[in-house]
mmCIF entry with sequence, helices, sheets and N, C-alpha, C, O atoms, coordinates in Angstrom:
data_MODEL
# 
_entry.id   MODEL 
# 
_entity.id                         1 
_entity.type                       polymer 
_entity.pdbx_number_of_molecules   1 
# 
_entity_poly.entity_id                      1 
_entity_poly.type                           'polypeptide(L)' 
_entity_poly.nstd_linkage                   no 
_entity_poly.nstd_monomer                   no 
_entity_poly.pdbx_seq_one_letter_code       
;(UNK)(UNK)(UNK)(UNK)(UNK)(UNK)(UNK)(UNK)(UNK)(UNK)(UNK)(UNK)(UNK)(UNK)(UNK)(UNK)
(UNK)(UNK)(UNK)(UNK)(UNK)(UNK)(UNK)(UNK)(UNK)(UNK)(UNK)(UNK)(UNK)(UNK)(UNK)(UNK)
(UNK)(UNK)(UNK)(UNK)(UNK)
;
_entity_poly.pdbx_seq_one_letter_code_can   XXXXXXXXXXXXXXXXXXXXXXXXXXXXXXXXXXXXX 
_entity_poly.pdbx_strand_id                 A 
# 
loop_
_entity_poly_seq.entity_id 
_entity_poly_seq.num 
_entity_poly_seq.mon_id 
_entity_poly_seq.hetero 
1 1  UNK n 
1 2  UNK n 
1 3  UNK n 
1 4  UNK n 
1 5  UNK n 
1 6  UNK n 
1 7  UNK n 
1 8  UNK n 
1 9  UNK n 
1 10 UNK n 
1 11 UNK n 
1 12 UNK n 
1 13 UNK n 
1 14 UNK n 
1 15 UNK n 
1 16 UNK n 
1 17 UNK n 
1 18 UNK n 
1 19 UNK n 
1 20 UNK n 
1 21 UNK n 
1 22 UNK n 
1 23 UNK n 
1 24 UNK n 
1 25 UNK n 
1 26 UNK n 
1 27 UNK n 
1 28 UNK n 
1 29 UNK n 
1 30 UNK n 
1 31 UNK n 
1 32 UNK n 
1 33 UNK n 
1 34 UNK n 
1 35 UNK n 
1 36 UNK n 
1 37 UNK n 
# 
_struct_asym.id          A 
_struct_asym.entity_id   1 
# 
_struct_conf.conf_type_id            HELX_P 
_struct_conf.id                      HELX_P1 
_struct_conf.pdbx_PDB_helix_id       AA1 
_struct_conf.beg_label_comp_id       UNK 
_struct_conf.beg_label_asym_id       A 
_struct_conf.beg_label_seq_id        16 
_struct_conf.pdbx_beg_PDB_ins_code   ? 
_struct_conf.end_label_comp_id       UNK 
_struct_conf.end_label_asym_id       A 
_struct_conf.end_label_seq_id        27 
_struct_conf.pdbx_end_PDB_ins_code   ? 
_struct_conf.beg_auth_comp_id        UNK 
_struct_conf.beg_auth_asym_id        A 
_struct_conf.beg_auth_seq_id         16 
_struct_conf.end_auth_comp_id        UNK 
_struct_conf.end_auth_asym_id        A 
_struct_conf.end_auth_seq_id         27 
_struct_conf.pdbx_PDB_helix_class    1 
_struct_conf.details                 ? 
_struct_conf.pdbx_PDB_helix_length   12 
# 
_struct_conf_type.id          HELX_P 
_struct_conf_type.criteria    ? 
_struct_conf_type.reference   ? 
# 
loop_
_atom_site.group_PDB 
_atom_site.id 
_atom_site.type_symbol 
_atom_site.label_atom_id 
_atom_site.label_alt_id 
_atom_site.label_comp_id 
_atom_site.label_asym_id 
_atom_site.label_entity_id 
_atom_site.label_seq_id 
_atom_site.pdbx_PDB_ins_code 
_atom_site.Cartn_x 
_atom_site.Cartn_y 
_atom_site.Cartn_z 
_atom_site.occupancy 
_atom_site.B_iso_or_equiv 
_atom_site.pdbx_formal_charge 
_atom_site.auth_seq_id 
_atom_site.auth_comp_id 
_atom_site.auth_asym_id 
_atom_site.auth_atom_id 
_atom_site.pdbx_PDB_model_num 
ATOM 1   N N  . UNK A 1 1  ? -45.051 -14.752 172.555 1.00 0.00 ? 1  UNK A N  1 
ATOM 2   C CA . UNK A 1 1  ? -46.343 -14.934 173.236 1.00 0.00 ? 1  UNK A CA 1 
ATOM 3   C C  . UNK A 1 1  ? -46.327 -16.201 174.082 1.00 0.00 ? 1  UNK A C  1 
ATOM 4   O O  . UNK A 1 1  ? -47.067 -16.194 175.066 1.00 0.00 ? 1  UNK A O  1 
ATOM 5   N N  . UNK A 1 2  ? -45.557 -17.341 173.834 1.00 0.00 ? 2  UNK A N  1 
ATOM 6   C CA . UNK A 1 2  ? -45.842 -18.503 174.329 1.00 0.00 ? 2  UNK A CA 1 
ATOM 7   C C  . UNK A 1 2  ? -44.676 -18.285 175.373 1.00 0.00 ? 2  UNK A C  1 
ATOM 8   O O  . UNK A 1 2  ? -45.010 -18.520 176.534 1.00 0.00 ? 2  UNK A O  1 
ATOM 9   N N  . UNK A 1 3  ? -43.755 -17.999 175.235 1.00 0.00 ? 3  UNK A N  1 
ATOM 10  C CA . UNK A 1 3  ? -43.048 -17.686 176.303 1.00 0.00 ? 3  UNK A CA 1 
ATOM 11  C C  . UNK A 1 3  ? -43.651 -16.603 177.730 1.00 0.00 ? 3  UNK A C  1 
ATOM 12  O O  . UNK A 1 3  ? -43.463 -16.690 178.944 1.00 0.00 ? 3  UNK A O  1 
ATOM 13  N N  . UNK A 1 4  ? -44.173 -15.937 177.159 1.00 0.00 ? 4  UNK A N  1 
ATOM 14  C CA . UNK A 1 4  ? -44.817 -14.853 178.383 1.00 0.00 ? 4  UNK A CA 1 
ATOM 15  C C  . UNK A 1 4  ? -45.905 -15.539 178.972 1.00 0.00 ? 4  UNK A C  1 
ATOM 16  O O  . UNK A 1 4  ? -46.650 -15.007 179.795 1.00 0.00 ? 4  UNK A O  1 
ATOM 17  N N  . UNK A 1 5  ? -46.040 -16.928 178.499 1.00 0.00 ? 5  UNK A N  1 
ATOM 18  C CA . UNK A 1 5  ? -47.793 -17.322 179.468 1.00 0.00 ? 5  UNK A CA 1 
ATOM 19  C C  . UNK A 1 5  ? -47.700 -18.802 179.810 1.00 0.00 ? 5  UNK A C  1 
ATOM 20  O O  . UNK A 1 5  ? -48.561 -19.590 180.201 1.00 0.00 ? 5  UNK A O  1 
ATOM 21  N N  . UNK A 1 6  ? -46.147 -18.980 179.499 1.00 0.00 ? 6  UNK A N  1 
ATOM 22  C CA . UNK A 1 6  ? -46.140 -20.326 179.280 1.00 0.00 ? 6  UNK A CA 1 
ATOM 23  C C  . UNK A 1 6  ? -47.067 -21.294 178.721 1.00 0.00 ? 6  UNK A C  1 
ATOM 24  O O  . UNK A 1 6  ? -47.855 -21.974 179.378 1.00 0.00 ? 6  UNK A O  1 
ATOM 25  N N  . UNK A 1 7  ? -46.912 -21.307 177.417 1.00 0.00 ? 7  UNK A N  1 
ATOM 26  C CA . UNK A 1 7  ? -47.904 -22.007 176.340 1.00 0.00 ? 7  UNK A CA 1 
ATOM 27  C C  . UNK A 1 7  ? -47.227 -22.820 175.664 1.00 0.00 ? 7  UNK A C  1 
ATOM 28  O O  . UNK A 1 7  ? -46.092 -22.547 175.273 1.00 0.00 ? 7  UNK A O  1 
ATOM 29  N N  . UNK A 1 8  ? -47.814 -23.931 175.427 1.00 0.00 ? 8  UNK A N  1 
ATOM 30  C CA . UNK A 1 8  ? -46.969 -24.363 174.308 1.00 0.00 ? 8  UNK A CA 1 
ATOM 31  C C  . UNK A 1 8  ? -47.186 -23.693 173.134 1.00 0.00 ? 8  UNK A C  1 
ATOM 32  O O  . UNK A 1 8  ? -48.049 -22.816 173.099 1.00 0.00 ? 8  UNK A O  1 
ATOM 33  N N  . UNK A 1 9  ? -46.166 -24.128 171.615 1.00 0.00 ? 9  UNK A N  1 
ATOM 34  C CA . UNK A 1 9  ? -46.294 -23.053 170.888 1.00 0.00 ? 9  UNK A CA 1 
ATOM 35  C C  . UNK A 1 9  ? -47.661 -23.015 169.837 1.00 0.00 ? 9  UNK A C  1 
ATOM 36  O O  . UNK A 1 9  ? -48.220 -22.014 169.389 1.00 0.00 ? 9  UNK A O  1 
ATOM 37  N N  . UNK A 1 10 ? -47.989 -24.423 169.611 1.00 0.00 ? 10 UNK A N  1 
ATOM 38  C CA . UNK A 1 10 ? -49.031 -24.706 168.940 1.00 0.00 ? 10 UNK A CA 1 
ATOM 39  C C  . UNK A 1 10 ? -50.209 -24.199 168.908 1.00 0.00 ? 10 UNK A C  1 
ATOM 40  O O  . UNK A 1 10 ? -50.832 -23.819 167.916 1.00 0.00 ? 10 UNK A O  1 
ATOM 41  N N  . UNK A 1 11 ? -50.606 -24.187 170.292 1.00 0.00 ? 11 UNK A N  1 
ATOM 42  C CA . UNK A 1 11 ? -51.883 -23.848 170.972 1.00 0.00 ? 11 UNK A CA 1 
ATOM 43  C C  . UNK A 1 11 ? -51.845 -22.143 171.107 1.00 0.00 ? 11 UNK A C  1 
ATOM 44  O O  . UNK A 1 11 ? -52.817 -21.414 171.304 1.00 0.00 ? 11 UNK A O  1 
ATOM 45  N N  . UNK A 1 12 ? -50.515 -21.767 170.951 1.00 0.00 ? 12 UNK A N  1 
ATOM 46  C CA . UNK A 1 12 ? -50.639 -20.353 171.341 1.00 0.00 ? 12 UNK A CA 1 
ATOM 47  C C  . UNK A 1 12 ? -50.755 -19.606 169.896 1.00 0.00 ? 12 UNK A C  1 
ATOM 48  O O  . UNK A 1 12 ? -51.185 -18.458 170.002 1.00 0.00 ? 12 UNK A O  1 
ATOM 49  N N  . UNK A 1 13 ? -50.443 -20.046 168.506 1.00 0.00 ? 13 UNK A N  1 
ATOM 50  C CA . UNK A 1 13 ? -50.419 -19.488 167.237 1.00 0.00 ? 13 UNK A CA 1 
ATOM 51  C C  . UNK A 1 13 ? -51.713 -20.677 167.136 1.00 0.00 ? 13 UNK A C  1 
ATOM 52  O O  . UNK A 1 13 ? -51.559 -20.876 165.931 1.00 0.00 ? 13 UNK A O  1 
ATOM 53  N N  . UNK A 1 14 ? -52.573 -21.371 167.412 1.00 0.00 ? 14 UNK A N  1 
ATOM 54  C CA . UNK A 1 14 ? -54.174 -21.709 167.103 1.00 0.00 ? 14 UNK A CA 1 
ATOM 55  C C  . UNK A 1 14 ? -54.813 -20.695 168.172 1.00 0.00 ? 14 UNK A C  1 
ATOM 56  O O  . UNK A 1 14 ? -56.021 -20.751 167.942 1.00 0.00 ? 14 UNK A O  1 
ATOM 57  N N  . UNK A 1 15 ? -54.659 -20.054 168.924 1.00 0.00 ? 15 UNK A N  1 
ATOM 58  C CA . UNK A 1 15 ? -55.397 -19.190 169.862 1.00 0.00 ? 15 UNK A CA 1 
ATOM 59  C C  . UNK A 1 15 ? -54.990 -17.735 169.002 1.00 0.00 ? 15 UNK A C  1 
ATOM 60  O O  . UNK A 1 15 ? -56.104 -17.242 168.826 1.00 0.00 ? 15 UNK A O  1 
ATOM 61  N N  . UNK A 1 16 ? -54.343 -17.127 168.598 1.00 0.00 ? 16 UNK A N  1 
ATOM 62  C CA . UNK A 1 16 ? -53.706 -15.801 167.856 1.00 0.00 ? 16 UNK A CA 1 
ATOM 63  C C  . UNK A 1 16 ? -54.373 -15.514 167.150 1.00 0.00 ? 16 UNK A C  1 
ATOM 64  O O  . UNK A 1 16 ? -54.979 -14.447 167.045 1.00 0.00 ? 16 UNK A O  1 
ATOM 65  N N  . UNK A 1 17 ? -54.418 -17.448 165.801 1.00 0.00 ? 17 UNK A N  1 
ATOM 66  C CA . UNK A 1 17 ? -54.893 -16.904 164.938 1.00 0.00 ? 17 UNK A CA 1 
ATOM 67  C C  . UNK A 1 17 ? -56.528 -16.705 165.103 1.00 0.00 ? 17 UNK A C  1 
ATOM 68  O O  . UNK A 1 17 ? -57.154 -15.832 164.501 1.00 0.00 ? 17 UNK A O  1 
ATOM 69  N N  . UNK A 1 18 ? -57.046 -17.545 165.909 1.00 0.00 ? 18 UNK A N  1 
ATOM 70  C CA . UNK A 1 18 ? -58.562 -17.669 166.237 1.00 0.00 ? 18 UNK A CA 1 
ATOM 71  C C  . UNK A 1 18 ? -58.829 -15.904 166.416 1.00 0.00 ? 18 UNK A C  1 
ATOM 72  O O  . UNK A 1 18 ? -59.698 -15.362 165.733 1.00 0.00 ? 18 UNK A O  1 
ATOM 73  N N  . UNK A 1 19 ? -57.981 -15.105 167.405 1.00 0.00 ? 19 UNK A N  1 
ATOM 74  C CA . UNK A 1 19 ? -58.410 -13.916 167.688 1.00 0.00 ? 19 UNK A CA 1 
ATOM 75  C C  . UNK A 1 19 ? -58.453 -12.902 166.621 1.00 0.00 ? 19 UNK A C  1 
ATOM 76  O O  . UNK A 1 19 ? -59.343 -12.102 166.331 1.00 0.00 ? 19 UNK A O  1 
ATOM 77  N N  . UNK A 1 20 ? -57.030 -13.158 165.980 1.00 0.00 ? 20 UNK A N  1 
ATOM 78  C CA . UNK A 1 20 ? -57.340 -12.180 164.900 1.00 0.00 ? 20 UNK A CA 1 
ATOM 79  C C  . UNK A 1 20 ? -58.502 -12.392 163.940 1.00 0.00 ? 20 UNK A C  1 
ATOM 80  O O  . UNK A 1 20 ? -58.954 -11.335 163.499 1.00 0.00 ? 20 UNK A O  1 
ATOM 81  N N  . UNK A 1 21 ? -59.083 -13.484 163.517 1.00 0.00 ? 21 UNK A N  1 
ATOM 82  C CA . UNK A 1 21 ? -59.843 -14.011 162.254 1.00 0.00 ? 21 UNK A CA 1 
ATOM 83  C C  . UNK A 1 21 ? -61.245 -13.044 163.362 1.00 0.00 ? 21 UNK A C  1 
ATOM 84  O O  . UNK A 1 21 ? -61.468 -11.853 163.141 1.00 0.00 ? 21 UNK A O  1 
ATOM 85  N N  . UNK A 1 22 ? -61.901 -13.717 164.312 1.00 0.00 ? 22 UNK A N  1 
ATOM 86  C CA . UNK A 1 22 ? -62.746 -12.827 164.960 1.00 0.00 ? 22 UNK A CA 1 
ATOM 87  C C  . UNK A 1 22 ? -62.863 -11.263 165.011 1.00 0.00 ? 22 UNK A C  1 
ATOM 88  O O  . UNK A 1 22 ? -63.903 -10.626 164.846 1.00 0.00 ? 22 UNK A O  1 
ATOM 89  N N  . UNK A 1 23 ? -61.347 -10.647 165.323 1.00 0.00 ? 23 UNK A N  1 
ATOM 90  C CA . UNK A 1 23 ? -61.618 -9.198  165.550 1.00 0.00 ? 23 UNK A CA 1 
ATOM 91  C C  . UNK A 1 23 ? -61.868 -8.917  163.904 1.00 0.00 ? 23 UNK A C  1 
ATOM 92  O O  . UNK A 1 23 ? -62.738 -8.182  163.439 1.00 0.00 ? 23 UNK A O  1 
ATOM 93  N N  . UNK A 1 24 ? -61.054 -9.557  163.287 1.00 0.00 ? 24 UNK A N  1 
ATOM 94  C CA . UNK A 1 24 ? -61.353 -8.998  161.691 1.00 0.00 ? 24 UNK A CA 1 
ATOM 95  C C  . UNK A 1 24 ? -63.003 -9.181  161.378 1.00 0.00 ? 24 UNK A C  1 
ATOM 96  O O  . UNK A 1 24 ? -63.706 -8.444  160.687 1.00 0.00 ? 24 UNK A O  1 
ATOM 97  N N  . UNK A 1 25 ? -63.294 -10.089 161.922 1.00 0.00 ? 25 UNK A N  1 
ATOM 98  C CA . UNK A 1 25 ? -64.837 -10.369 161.164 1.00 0.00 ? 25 UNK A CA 1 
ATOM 99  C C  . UNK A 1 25 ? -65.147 -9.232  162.227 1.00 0.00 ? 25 UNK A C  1 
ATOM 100 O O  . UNK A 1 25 ? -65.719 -8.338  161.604 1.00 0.00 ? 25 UNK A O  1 
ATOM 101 N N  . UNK A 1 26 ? -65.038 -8.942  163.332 1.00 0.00 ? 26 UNK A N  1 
ATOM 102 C CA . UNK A 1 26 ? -65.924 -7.973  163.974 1.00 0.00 ? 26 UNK A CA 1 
ATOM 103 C C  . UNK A 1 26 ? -65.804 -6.271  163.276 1.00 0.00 ? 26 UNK A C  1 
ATOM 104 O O  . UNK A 1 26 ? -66.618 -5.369  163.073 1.00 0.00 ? 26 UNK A O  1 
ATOM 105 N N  . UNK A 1 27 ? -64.930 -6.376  163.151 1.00 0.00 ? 27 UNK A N  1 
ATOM 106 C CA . UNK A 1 27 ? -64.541 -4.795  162.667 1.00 0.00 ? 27 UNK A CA 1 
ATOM 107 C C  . UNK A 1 27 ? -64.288 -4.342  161.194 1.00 0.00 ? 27 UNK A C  1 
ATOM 108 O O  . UNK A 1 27 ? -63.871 -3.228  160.876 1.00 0.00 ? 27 UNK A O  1 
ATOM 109 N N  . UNK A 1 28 ? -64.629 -5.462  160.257 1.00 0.00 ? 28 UNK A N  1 
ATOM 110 C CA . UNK A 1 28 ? -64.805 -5.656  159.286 1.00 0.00 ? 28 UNK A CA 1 
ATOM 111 C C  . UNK A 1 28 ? -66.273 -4.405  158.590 1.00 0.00 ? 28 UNK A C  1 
ATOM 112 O O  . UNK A 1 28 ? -67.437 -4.491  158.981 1.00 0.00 ? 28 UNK A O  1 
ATOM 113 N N  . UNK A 1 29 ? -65.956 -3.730  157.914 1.00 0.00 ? 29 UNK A N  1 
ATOM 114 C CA . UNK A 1 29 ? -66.905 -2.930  157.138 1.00 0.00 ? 29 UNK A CA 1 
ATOM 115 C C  . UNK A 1 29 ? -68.440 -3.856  156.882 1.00 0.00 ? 29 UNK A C  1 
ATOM 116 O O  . UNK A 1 29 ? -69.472 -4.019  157.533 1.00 0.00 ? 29 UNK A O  1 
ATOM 117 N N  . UNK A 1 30 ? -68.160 -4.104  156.181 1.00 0.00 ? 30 UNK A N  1 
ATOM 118 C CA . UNK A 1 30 ? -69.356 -5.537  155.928 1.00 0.00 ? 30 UNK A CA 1 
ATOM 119 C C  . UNK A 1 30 ? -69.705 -6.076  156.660 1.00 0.00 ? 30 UNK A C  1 
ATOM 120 O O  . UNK A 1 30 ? -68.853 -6.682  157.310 1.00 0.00 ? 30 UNK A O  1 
ATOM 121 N N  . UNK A 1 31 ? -71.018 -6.223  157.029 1.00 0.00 ? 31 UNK A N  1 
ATOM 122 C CA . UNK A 1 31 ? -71.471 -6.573  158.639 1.00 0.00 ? 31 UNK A CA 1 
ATOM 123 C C  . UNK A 1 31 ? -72.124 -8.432  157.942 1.00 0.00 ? 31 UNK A C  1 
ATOM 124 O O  . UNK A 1 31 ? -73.081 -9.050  158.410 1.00 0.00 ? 31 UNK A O  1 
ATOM 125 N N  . UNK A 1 32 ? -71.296 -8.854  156.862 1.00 0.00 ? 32 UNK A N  1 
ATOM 126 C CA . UNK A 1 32 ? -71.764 -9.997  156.362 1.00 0.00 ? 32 UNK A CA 1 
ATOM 127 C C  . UNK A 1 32 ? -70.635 -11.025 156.783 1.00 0.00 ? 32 UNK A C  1 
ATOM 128 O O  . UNK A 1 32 ? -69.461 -10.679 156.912 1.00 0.00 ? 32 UNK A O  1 
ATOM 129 N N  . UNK A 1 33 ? -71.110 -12.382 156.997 1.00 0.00 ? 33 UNK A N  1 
ATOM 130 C CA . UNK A 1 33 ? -70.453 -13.564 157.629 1.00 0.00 ? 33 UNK A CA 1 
ATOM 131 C C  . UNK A 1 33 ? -69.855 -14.356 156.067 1.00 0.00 ? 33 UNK A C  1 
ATOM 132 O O  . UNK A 1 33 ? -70.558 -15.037 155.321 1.00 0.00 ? 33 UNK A O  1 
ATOM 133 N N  . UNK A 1 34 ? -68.582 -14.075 155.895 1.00 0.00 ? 34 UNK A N  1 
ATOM 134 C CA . UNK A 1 34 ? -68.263 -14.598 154.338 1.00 0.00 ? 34 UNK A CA 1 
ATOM 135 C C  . UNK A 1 34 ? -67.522 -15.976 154.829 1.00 0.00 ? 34 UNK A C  1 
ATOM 136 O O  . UNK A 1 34 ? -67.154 -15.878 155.999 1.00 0.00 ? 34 UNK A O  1 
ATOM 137 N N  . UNK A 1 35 ? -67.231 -17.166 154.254 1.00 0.00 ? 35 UNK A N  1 
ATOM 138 C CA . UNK A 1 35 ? -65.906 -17.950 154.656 1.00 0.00 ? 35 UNK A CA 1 
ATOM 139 C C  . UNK A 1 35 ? -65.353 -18.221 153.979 1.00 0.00 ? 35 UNK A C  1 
ATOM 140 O O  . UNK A 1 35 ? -64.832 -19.332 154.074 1.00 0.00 ? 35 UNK A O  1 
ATOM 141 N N  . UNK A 1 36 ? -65.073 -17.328 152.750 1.00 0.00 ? 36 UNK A N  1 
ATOM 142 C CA . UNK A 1 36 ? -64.416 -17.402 151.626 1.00 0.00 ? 36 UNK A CA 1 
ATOM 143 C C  . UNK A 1 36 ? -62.940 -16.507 152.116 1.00 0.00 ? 36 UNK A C  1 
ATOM 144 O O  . UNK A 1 36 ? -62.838 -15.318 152.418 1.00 0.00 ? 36 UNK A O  1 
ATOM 145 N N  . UNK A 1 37 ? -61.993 -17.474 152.065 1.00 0.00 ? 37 UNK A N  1 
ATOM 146 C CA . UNK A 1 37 ? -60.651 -17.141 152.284 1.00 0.00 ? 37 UNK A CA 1 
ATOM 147 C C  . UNK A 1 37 ? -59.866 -16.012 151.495 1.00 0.00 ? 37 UNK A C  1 
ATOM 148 O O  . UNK A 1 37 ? -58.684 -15.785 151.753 1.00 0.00 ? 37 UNK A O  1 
# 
């Protein structure tokens, strides 16, 4: 990923994981906001 957009690598696995944690809360069954890991 960081290679295809030229990213550094840090910022590009803190941006990944930001997206996945979101789509999961979006598409998540439970329409409840948990932040229990």
């Amino acid at each position: 990923l960081s290679f295809q957009y030229d990213l550094p690598t840090g910022p590009a696995i803190v941006l990944l994981a930001t997206a996945v944690f979101f789509l999961s809360v979006a598409f998540s069954p439970k329409r409840r906001v948990s932040t229990t890991a």
